[in-house]
C-alpha positions in Angstrom: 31.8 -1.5 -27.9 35.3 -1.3 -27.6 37.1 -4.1 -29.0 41.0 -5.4 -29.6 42.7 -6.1 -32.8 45.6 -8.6 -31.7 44.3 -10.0 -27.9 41.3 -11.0 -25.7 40.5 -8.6 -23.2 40.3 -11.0 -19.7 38.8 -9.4 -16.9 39.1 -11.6 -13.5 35.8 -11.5 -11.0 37.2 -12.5 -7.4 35.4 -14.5 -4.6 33.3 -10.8 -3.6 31.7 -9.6 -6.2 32.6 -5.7 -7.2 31.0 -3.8 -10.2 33.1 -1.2 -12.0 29.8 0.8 -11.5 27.6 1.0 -8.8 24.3 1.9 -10.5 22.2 -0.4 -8.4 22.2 0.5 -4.7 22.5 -2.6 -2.0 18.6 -3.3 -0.4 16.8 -6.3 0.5 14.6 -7.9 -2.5 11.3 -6.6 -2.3 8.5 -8.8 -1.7 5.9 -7.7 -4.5 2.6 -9.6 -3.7 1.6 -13.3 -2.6 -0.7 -15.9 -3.8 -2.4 -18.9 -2.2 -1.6 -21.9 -3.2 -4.8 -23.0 -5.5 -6.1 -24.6 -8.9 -6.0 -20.8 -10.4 -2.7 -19.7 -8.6 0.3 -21.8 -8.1 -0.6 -25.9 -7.5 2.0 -27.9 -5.6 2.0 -31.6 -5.8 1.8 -32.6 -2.3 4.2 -35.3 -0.8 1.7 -36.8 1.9 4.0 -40.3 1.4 7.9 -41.0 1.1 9.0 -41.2 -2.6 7.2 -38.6 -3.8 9.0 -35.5 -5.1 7.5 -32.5 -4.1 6.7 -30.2 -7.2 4.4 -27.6 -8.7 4.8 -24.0 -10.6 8.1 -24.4 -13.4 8.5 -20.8 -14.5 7.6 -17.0 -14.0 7.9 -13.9 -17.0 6.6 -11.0 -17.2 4.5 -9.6 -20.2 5.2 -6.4 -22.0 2.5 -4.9 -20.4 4.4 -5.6 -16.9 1.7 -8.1 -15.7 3.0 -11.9 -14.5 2.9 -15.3 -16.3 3.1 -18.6 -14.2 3.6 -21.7 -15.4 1.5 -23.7 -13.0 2.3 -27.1 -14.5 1.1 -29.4 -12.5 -2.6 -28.5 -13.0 -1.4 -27.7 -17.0 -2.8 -24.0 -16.5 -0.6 -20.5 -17.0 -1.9 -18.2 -14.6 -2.0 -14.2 -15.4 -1.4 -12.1 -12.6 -1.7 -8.4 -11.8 1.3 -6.3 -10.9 -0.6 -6.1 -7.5 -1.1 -9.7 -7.5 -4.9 -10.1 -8.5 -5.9 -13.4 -10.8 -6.6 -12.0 -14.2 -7.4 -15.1 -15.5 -5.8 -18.9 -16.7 -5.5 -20.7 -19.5 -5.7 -23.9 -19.6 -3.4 -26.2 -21.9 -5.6 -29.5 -22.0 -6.8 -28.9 -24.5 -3.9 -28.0 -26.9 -2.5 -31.7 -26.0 -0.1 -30.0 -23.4 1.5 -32.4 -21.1 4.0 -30.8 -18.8 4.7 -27.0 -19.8 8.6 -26.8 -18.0 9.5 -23.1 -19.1 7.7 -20.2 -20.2 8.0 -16.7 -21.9 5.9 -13.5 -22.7 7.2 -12.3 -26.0 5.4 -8.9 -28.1 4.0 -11.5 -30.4 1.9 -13.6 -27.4 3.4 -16.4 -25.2 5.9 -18.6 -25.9 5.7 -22.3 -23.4 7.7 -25.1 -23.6 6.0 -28.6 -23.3 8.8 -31.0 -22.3 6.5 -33.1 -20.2 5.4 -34.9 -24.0 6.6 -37.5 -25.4 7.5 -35.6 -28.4 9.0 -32.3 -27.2 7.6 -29.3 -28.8 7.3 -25.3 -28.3 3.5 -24.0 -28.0 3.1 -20.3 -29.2 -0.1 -18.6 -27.8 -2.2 -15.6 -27.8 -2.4 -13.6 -24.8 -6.0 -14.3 -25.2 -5.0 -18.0 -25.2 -6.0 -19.0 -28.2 -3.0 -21.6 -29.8 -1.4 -19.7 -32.5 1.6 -22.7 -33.5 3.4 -25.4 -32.2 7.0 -26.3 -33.2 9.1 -29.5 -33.4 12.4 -28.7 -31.7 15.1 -30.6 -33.0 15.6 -34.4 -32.3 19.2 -33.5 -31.0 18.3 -31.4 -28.2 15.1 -33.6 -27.3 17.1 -35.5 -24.0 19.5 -32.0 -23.3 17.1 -29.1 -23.5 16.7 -27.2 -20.3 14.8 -23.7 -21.2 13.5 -21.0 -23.2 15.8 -17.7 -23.4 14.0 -14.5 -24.8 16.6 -12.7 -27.1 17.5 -9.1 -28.0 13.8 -7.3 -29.7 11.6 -10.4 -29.6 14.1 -13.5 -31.0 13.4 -16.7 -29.1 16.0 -19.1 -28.2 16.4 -22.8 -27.1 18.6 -23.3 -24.2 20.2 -26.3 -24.2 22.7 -27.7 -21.1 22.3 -24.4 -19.9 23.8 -23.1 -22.9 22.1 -21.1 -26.1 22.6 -23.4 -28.7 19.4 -23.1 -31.4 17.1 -19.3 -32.4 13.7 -20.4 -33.1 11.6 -17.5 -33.9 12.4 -14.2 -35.2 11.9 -11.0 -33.5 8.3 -10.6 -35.3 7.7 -14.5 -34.1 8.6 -16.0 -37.2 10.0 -19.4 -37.5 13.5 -18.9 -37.9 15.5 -21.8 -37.2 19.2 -21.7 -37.1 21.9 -23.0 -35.0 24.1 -20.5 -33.0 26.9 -20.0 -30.3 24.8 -17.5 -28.1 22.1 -15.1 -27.8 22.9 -12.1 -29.6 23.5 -8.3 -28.2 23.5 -5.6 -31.0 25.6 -8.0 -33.2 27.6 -9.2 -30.8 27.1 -12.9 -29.4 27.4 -13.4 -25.7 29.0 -17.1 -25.4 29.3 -18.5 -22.0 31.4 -21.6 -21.3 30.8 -23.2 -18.1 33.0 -25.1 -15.2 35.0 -28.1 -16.6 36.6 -31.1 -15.2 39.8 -29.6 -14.8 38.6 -25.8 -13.7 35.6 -26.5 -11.2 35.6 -23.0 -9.9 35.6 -20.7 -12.9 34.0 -20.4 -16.0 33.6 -17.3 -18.6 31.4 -14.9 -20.5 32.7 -13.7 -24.0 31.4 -11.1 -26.1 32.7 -10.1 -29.0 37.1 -10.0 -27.9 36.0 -9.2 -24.4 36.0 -12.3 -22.4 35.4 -12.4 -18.6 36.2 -14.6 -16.2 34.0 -15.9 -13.7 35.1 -17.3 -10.5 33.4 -19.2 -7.2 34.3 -20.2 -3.5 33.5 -24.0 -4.2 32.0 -25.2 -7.3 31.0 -23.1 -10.2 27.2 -25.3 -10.4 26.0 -22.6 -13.2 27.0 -20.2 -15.6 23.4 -19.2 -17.7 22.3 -16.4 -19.6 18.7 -15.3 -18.2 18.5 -12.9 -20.6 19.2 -9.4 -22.2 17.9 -5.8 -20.3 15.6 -4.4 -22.8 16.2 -0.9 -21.4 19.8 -0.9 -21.5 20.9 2.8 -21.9 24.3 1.7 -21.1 26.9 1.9 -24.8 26.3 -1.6 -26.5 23.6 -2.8 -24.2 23.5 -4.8 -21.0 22.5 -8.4 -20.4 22.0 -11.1 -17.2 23.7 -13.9 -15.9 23.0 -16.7 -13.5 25.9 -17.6 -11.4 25.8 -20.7 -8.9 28.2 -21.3 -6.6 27.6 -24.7 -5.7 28.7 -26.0 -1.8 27.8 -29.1 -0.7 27.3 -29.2 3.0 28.9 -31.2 5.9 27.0 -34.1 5.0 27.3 -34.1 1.1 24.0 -32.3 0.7 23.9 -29.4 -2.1 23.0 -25.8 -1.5 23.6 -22.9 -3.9 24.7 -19.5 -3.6 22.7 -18.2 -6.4 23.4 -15.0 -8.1 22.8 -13.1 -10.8 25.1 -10.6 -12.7 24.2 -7.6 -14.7 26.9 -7.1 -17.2 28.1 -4.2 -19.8 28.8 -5.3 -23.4 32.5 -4.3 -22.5 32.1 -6.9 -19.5 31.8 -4.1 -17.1 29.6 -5.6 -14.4 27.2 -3.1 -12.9 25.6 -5.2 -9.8 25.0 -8.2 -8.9 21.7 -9.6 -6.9 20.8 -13.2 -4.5 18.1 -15.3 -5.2 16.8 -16.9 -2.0 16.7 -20.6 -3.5 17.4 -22.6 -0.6 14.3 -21.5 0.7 12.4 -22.9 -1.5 9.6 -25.0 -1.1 9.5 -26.6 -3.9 12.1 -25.8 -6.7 11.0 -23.8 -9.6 13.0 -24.8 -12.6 13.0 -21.5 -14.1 12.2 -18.9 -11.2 13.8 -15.5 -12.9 12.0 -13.2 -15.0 13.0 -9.4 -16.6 10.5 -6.9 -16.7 10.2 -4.9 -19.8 12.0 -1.8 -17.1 14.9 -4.3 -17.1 13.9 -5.0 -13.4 14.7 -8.9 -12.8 12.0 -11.0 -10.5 11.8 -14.5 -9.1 9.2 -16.8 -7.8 9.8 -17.8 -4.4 7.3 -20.7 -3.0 6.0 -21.6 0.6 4.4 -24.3 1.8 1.0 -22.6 1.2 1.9 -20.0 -1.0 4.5 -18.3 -3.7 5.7 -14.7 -3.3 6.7 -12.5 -6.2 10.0 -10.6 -5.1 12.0 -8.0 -6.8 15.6 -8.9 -6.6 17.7 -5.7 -5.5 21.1 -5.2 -7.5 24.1 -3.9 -5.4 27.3 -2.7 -6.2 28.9 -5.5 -4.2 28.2 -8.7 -2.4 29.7 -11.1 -0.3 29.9 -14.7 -1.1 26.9 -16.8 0.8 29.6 -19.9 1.5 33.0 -19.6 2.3 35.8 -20.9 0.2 35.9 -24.9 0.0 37.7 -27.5 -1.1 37.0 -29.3 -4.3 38.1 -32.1 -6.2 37.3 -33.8 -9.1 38.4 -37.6 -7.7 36.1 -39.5 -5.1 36.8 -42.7 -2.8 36.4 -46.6 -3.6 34.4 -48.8 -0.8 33.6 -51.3 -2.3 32.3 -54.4 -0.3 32.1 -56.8 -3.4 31.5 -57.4 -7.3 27.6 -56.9 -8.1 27.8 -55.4 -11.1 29.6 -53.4 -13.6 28.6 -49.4 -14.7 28.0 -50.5 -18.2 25.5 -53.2 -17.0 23.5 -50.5 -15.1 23.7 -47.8 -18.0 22.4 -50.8 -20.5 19.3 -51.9 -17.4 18.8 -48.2 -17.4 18.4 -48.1 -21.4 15.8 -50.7 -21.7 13.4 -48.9 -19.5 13.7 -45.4 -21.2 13.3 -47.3 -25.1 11.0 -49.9 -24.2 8.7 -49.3 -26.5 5.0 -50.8 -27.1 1.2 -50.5 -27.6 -1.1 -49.1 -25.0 -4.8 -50.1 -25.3 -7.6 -47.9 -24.0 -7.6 -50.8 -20.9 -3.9 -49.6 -19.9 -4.8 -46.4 -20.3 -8.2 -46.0 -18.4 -9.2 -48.8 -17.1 -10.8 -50.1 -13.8 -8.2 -49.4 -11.0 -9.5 -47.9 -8.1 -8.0 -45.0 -6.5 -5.7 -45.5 -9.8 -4.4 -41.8 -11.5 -3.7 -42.1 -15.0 0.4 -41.1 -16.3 -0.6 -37.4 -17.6 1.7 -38.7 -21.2 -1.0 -41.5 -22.0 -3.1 -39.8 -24.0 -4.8 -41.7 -26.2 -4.2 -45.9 -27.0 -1.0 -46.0 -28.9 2.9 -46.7 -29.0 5.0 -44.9 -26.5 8.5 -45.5 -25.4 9.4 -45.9 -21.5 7.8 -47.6 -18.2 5.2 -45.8 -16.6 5.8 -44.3 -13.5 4.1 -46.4 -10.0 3.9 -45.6 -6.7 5.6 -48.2 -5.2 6.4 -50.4 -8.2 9.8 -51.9 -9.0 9.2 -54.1 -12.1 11.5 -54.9 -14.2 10.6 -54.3 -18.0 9.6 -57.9 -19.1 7.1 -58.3 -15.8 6.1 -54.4 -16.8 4.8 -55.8 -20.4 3.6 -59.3 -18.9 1.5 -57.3 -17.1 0.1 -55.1 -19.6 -0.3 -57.8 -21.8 -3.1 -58.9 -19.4 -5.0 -56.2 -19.2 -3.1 -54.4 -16.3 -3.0 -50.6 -15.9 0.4 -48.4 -17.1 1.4 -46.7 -13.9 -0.4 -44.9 -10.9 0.6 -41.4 -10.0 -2.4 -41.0 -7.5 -0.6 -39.2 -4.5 -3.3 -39.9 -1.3 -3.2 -44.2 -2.0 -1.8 -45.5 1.0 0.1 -48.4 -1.0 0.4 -49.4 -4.4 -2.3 -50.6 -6.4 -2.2 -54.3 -7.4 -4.1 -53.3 -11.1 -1.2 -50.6 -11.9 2.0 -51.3 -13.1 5.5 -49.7 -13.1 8.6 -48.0 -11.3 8.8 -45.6 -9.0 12.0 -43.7 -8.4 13.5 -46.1 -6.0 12.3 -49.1 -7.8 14.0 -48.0 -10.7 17.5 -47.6 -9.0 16.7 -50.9 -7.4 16.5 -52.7 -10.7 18.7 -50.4 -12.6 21.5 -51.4 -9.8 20.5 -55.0 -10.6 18.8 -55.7 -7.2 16.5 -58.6 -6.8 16.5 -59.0 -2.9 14.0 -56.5 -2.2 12.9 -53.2 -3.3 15.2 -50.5 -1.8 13.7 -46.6 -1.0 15.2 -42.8 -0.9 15.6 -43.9 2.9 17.8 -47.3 2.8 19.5 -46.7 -0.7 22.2 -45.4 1.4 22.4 -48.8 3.1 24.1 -50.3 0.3 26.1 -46.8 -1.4 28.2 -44.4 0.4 28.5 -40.6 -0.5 30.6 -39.0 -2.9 32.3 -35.6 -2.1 30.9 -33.5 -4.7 29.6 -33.2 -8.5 32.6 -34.0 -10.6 33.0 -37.1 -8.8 29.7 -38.5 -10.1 30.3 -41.3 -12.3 28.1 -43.5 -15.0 25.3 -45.6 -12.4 26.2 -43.4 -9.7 23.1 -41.5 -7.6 21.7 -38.2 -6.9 19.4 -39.1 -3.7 17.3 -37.0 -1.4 16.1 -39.3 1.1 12.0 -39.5 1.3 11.5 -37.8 -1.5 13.5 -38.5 -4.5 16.1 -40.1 -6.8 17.8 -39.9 -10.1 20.3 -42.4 -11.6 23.6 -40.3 -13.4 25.0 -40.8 -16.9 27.2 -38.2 -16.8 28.1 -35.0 -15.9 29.0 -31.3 -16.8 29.7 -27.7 -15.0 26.2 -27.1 -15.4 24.0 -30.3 -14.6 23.8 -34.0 -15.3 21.9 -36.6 -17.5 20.4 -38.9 -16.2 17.9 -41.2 -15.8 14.8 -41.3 -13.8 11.2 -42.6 -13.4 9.3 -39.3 -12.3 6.2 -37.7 -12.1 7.5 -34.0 -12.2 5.1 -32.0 -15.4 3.3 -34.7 -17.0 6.7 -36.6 -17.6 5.5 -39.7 -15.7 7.5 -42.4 -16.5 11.2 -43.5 -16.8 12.7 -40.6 -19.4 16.5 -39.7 -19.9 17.3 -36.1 -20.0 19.4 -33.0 -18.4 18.8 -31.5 -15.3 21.1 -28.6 -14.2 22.4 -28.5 -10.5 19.8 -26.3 -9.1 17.5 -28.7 -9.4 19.4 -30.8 -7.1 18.8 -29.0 -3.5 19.0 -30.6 -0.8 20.4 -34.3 -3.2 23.5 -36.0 -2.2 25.5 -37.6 -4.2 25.8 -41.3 -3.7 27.8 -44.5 -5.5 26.5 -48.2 -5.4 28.9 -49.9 -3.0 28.8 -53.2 -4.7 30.3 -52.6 -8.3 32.6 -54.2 -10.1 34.5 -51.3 -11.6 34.4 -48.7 -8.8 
């Protein structure tokens, strides 16, 4: 790879994207097969009722033999599919004590799934036979921040962390082999991305070795992620991928994505670039892209009654999905009175993800009809957190009254047409509503905006601040970055099922809009 003694070496990528070399000719991605939506394919969780968030398969790779893994998470399976799209088989992760597998990869040495629904986060190394082979502790600092899995350069396994490499795991032989590092590395080389900031919204850049790229967006630069490195590279040093999102919020505040991904040279040569079609989703798919052994890149695209497997098609240019907008980094006051303060919200917020206690086998299983037990309760003992309920907005001292009693920890049943009086907990709304310190009534997805008013884009999310999709779903913000937000949020998406605290990147708010409590204290 070339490299320079004294300088950097900054290339500049403009608003249309053009490859020094155009290896990849421009097509349409190629639909590869469908599947139904069933207990053996791809499971969604239906949303028959407002304030439920639609959900269902988390994450697609491909095995060395070029068959298809899906993470079908909200029936705990993976699914093995054909290249053709026939069932091969499942294997279910009950047993194993899986809760909520939220990424997934096919490695030589078996698969590789990461269980972030638990309430201890761990990594679960399988056969492709599905027999459990090891799990592994991640560490306690990247519990609340990790985002993904990223398969390495021969076999090394990677956690991804804010969208960013940040710890190796196993070794290329599937090894244990723990170390912290800077990026993924690319025949000695490590490729170190550093996304948007506050103060540069639109760009961010790749680095490897002296050679450092820039990357640039119309609007706001909502992800700058490795997906991974081509195994059949022929090109001198290798090639890798990265996911580029150009995030434009709509006329109403609403986000939508222009989301790319880059094939790169080691020099930072980029050879094409290719769309993947995510505002059509149906549901979102936290981890949608896979590469094929043949370097060829897929993604996972769901329908209301199905999922299609598409090859993405790499051209030597493409024009930007969204023209160029404006952005900003500052967002207007409207404040109609003194309510409360952002630190009081962040400390209401706190005291539902620590609350921590003693669940019985009662709370657990009891008698509640039409009651579905939180997926994380699996067995009487001490957990952190309030359940998540359909329909419930306790606060945390009536949520341990209650259990004290006898009552039942949460209710994620999705066909009960109202809350269960034997179940306790928060639902999403309910959560704001308290978090907010509301006591009038219990506010929804569909009048929270009755007492906020809508913010102009990411960077202007603040501490107690919202990320709301009306019917369906709502997350409270702590803070932010240039590739997602913490935050805090009583859901039922893989097995989490109760009020947790971690980061989400910006994808994985489609079709959200950005809202701030119109009653606080310190605007």
């Amino acid at each position: 790879m070339r490299r320079l003694a004294c300088c950097l070496c900054v290339l500049a990528l403009l608003s249309t994207y053009r490859p020094a070399a155009a290896e990849e000719s421009t097509r349409t991605n190629l639909t590869e097969f469908s599947l139904q939506e069933g207990r053996n394919t791809v499971m969604y969780a239906t949303a028959d009722q407002p304030e439920e968030m639609q959900w269902g398969p988390t994450a697609l790779t491909v095995a060395p033999d070029g068959t298809f893994w899906i993470s079908n998470s909200y029936v705990n399976k993976l699914t093995h599919v054909s290249a053709e799209g026939s069932v091969l088989g499942t294997i279910d992760l009950k047993p194993y004590g899986a809760v909520g597998i939220t990424d997934l990869k096919a490695m030589p040495y078996g698969l590789v799934a990461l269980d972030a629904g638990a309430p201890d986060i761990r990594v679960l190394k399988l056969s492709y036979s599905g027999q459990l082979i090891q799990k592994y502790v991640i560490p306690a600092s990247l519990e609340r921040s990790i985002t993904g899995l990223i398969a390495g350069q021969d076999g090394e396994l990677y956690l991804e962390a804010r969208g960013i490499v940040k710890y190796r795991l196993l070794s290329p032989e599937g090894t244990l082999s723990r170390a912290w590092v800077r990026g993924a590395t690319l025949n000695g080389e490590t490729i170190t991305i550093t996304p948007a900031t506050r103060n540069r919204p639109r760009a961010g850049s790749i680095q490897v070795g002296d050679v450092v790229r820039n990357v640039w967006v119309n609007n706001y630069l909502g992800g700058l992620r490795l997906l991974g490195i081509n195994p059949a590279s022929t090109q001198p040093g290798g090639s890798f991928y990265v996911i580029v999102v150009d995030l434009a919020p709509n006329s109403s505040g609403f986000f939508r994505f222009d989301y790319t991904v880059r094939h790169y040279r080691a020099d930072g040569r980029l050879l094409g670039v290719a769309r993947f079609p995510i505002n059509q989703q149906y549901v979102n798919v936290a981890h949608p892209l896979a590469i094929a052994p043949d370097g060829s890149v897929y993604g996972l695209v769901t329908r209301e009654d199905s999922a299609r497997v598409i090859k993405l098609a790499f051209s030597s240019s493409l024009s930007p999905l969204f023209p160029k907008g404006t952005v900003t980094t500052s967002s207007p006051t409207k404040t109609l009175g003194a309510y409360t303060s952002r630190s009081a919200i962040a400390s209401r917020a706190w005291d539902y993800v620590n609350n921590s206690r003693y669940y019985t086998s009662t709370n657990i299983a009891g008698t509640c009809g039409g009651r579905d037990a939180p997926r994380y309760l699996l067995s009487p003992g001490t957990y952190t957190g309030v359940a998540y309920d359909w329909g419930g907005w306790d606060t945390v001292s009536a949520y341990n009254y209650y259990l004290d009693r006898g009552y039942q920890a949460g209710d994620i049943a999705e066909t009960n047409v109202g809350a269960e009086s034997c179940s306790r907990g928060v639902d999403c709304s309910g959560f704001v509503t308290r978090a907010w310190g509301r006591s009038d009534q219990k506010y929804y997805t569909a009048s929270l905006p009755n007492i906020s008013y809508a913010l102009p884009g990411p960077w202007s999310l603040e501490t107690g601040d919202i990320m709301n999709q009306p019917y369906s779903h709502v997350r409270l913000v702590s803070s932010v970055d240039g590739n997602g937000a913490f935050v805090w949020e009583s859901t039922a998406y893989a097995g989490m099922d109760r009020v947790v605290y971690r980061y989400i990147p910006w994808t994985s708010f489609l079709q959200y809009q950005p809202r701030r409590y119109s009653y606080l204290s310190n605007p």
